[in-house]
N, CA, C and O atoms as a GROMACS GRO file, in nm:
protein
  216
    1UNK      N    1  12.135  14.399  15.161
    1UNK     CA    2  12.237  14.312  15.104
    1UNK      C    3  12.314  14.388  14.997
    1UNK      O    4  12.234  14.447  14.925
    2UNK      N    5  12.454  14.408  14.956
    2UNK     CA    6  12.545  14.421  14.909
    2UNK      C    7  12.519  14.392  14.741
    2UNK      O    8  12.483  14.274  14.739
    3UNK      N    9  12.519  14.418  14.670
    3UNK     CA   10  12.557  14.387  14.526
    3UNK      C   11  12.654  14.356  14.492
    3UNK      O   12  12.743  14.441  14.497
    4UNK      N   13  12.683  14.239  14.447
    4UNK     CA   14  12.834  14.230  14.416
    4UNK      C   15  12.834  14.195  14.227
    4UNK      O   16  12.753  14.123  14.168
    5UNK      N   17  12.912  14.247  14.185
    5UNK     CA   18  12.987  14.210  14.033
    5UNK      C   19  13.145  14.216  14.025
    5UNK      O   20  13.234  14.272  14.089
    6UNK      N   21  13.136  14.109  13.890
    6UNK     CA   22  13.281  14.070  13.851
    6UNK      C   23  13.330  14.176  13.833
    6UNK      O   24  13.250  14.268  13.821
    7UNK      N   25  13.426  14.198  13.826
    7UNK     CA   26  13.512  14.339  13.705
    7UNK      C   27  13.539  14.258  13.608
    7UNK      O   28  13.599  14.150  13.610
    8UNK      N   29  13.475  14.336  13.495
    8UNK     CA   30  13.586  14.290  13.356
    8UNK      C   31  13.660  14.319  13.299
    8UNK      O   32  13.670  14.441  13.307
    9UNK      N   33  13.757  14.265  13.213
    9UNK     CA   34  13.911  14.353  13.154
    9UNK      C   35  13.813  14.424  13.090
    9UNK      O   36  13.696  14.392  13.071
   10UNK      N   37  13.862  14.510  13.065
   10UNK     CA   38  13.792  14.654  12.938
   10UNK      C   39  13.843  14.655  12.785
   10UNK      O   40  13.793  14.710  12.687
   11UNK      N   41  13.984  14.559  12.800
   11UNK     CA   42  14.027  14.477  12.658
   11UNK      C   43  13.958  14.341  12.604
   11UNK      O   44  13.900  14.326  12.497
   12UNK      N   45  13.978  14.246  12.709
   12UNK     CA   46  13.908  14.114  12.641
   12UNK      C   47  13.745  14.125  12.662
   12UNK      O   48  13.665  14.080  12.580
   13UNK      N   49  13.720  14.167  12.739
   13UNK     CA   50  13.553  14.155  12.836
   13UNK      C   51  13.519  14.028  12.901
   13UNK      O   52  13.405  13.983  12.911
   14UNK      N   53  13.637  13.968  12.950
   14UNK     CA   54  13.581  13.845  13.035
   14UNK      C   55  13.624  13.881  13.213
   14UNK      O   56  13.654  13.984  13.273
   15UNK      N   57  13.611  13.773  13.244
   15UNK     CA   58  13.611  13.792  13.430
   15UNK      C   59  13.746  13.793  13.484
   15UNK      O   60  13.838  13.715  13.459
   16UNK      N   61  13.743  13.895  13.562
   16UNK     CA   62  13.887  13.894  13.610
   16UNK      C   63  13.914  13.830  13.749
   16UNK      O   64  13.809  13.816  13.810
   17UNK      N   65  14.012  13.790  13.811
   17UNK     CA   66  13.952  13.702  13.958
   17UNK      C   67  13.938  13.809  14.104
   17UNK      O   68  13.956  13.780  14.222
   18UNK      N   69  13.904  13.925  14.047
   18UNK     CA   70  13.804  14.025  14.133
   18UNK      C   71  13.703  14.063  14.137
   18UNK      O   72  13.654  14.082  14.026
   19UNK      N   73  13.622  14.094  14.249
   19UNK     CA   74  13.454  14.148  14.247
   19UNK      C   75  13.430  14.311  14.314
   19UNK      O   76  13.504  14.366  14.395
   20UNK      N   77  13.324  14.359  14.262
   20UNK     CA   78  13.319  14.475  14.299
   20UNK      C   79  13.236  14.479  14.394
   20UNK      O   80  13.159  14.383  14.387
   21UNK      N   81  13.208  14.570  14.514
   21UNK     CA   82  13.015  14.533  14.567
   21UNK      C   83  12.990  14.710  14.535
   21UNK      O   84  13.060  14.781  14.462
   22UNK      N   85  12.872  14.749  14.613
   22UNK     CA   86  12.800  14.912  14.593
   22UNK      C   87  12.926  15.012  14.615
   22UNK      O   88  12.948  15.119  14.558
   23UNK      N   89  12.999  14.947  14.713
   23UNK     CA   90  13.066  15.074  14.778
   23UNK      C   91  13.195  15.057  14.754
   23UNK      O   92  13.269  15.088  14.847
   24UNK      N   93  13.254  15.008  14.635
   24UNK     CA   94  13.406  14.975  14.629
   24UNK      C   95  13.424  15.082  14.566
   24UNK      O   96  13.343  15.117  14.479
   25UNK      N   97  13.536  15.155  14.598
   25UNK     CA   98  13.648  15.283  14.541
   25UNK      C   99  13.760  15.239  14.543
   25UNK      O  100  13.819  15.218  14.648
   26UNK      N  101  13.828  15.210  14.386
   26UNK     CA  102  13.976  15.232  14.394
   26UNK      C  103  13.982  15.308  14.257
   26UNK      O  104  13.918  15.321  14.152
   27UNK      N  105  14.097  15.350  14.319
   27UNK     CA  106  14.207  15.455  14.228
   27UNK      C  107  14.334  15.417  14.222
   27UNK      O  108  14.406  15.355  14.300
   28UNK      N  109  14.358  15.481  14.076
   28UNK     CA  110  14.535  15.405  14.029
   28UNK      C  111  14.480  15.262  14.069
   28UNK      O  112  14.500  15.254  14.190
   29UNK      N  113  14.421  15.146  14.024
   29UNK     CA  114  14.423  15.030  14.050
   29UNK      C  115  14.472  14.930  13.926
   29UNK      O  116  14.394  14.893  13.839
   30UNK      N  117  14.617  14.890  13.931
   30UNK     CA  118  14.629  14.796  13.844
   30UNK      C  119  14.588  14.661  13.819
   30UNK      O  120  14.632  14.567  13.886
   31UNK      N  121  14.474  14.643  13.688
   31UNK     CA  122  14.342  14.513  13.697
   31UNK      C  123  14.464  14.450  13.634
   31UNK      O  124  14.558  14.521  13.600
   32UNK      N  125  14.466  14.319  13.617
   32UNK     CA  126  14.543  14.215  13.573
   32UNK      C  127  14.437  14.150  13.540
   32UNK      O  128  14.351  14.118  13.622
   33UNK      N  129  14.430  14.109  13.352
   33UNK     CA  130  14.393  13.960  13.349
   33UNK      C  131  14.394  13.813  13.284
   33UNK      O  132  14.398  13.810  13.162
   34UNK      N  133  14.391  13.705  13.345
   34UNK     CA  134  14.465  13.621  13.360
   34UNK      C  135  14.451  13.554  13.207
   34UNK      O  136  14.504  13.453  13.162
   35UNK      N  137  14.353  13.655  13.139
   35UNK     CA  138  14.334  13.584  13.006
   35UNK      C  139  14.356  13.627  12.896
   35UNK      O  140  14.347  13.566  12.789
   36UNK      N  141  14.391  13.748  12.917
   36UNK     CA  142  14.454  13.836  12.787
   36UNK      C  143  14.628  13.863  12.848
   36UNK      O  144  14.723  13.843  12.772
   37UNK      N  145  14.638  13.892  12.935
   37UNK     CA  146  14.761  13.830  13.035
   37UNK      C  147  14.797  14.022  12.997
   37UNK      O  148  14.885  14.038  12.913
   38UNK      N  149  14.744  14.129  13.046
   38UNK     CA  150  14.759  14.223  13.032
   38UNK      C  151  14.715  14.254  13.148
   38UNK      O  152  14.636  14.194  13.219
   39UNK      N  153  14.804  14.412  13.174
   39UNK     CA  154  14.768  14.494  13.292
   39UNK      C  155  14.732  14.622  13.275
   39UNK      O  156  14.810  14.680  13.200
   40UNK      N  157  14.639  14.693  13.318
   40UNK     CA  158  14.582  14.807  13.273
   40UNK      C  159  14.514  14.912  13.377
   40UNK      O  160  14.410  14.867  13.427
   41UNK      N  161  14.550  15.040  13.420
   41UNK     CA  162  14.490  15.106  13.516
   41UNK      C  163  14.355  15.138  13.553
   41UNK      O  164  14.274  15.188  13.475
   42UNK      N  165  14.341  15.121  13.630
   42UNK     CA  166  14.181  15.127  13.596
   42UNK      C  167  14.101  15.225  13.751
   42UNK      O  168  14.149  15.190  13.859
   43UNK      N  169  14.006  15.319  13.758
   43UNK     CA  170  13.932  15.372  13.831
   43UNK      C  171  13.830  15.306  13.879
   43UNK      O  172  13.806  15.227  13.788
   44UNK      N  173  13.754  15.287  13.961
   44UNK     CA  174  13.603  15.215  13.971
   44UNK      C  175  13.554  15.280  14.081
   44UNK      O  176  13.610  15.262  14.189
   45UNK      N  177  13.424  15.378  14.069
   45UNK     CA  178  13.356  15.431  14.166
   45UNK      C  179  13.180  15.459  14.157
   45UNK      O  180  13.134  15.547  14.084
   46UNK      N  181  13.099  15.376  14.237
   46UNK     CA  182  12.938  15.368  14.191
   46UNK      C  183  12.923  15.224  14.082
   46UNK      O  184  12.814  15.187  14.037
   47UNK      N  185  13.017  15.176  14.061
   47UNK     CA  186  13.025  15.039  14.015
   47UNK      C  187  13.046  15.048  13.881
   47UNK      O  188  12.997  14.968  13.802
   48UNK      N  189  13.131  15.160  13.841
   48UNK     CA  190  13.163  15.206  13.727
   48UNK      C  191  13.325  15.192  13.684
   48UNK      O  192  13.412  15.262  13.736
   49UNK      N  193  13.347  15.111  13.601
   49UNK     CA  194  13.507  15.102  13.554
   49UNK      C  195  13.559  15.253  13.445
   49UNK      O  196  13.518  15.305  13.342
   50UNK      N  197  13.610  15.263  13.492
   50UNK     CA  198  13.698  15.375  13.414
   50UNK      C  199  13.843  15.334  13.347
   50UNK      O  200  13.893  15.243  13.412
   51UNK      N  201  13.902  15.363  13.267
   51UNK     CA  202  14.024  15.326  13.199
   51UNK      C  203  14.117  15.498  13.287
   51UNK      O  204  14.073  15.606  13.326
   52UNK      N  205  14.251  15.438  13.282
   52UNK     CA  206  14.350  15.552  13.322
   52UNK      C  207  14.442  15.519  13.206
   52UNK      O  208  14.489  15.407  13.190
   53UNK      N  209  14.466  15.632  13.117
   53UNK     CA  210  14.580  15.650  12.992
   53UNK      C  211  14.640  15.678  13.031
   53UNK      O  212  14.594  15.725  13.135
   54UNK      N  213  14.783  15.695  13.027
   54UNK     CA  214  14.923  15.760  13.081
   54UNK      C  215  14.964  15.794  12.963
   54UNK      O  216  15.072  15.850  12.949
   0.00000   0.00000   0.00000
């Protein structure tokens, strides 16, 4: 069975309305969330969030 987790903003730390499972990879992924109402690049690979600075 799959593991799944929320992603959280990496600004507010609450739930964003996406989930991760074991094997999700994205890159350049712009997270949106609906509660700090900010958008922010973000990496995620091994179930690990990364921030992207420009």
């Amino acid at each position: 069975m799959q593991k799944l987790e929320w992603i959280m903003c990496p600004i507010c730390k609450n739930k964003t309305r996406l989930k991760m499972r074991d094997d999700t990879i994205m890159k350049n992924f712009p997270l949106y969330c609906p509660k700090c109402k900010n958008e922010i690049l973000i990496e995620v690979k091994n179930m690990q969030i990364k921030v992207i600075k420009e």
